[in-house]
N, C-alpha and C positions, 0 to 999 in steps of 0.2 A: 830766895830764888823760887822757891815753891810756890807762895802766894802769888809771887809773879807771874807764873808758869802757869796756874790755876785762873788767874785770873783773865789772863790775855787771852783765853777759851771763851770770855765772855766777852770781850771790848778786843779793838781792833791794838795791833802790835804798838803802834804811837803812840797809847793811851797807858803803855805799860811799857816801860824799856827795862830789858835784863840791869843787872845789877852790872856797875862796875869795875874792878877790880885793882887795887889799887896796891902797891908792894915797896914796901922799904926792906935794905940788908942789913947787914948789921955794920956796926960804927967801924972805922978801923982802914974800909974799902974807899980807894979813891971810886970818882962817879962811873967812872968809867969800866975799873974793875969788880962794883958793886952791881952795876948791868950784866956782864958775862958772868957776875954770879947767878941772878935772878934769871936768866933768859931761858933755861930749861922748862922753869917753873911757870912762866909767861907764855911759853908756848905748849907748855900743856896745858894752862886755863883758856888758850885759845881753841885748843881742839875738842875741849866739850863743851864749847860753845858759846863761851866767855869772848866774845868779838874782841873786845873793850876792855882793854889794863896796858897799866904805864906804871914805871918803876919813880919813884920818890926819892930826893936826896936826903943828907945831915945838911943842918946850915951851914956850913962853911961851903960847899956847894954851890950856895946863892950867894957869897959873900958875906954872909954871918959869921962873927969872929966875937963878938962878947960872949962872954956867960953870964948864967945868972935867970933870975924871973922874967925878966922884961923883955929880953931879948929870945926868950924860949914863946912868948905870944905872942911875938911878931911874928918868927919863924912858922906858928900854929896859923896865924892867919895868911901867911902866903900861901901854904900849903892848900887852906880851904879855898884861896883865887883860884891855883894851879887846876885845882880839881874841880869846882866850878867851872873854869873856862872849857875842860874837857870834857866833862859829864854832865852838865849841868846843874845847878843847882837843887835840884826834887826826885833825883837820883839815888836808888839805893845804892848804897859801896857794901863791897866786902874790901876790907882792912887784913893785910899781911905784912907783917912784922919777922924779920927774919934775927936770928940770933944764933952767935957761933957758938 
C-alpha cells in the first residue's frame, strides 16, 4: 500500500490503483453467515480507504463437493477468475484469512 501511496504522488491515480482487499472466514460458516461475519471488518477496510474488498467463499459455495488435490486447483483457480474479474488482473491484493 505504501509503494502504492508513494508512488501515485508521481503518476496519475489510473496508473496505480490501491490494493484490493480480499477476505475469506473460516470453514464451518454457511455463505451467508460467513458474510455477517466478515462485514464489520469489510467496512472498516472501507473506511480507511480500502474502496475495494469482497468476501470469498469454501468450495462447496461454488458447488465443489470433492476432496482432494485436484479439486482444491480448480477451486484455486476460480478464485483467481473471481478476483480478476473484480480487480483486475495486475492488481495488488491484500489476502485475509479469517480463523476461529
Amino acid at each position: 500500500l505504501l509503494r502504492c501511496i508513494i508512488k501515485a504522488r508521481q503518476e496519475s491515480l489510473d496508473e496505480c490503483r490501491p490494493p484490493f482487499f480480499c477476505a475469506w472466514y473460516s470453514g464451518g460458516f454457511s455463505p451467508k453467515d460467513g458474510e455477517k461475519l466478515l462485514a464489520p471488518l469489510i467496512e472498516a477496510v472501507r473506511d480507511v480507504g480500502l474502496k475495494d474488498a469482497a468476501i470469498f467463499h469454501f468450495p462447496d459455495a461454488y458447488g465443489m463437493t470433492d476432496e482432494g488435490r485436484e479439486p482444491w486447483a480448480s477451486y484455486i483457480d476460480l478464485l483467481i477468475e473471481e478476483i480478476d474479474k473484480i480487480a483486475g488482473s495486475s492488481r495488488p491484493l491484500i489476502l485475509f484469512g479469517h480463523s476461529r
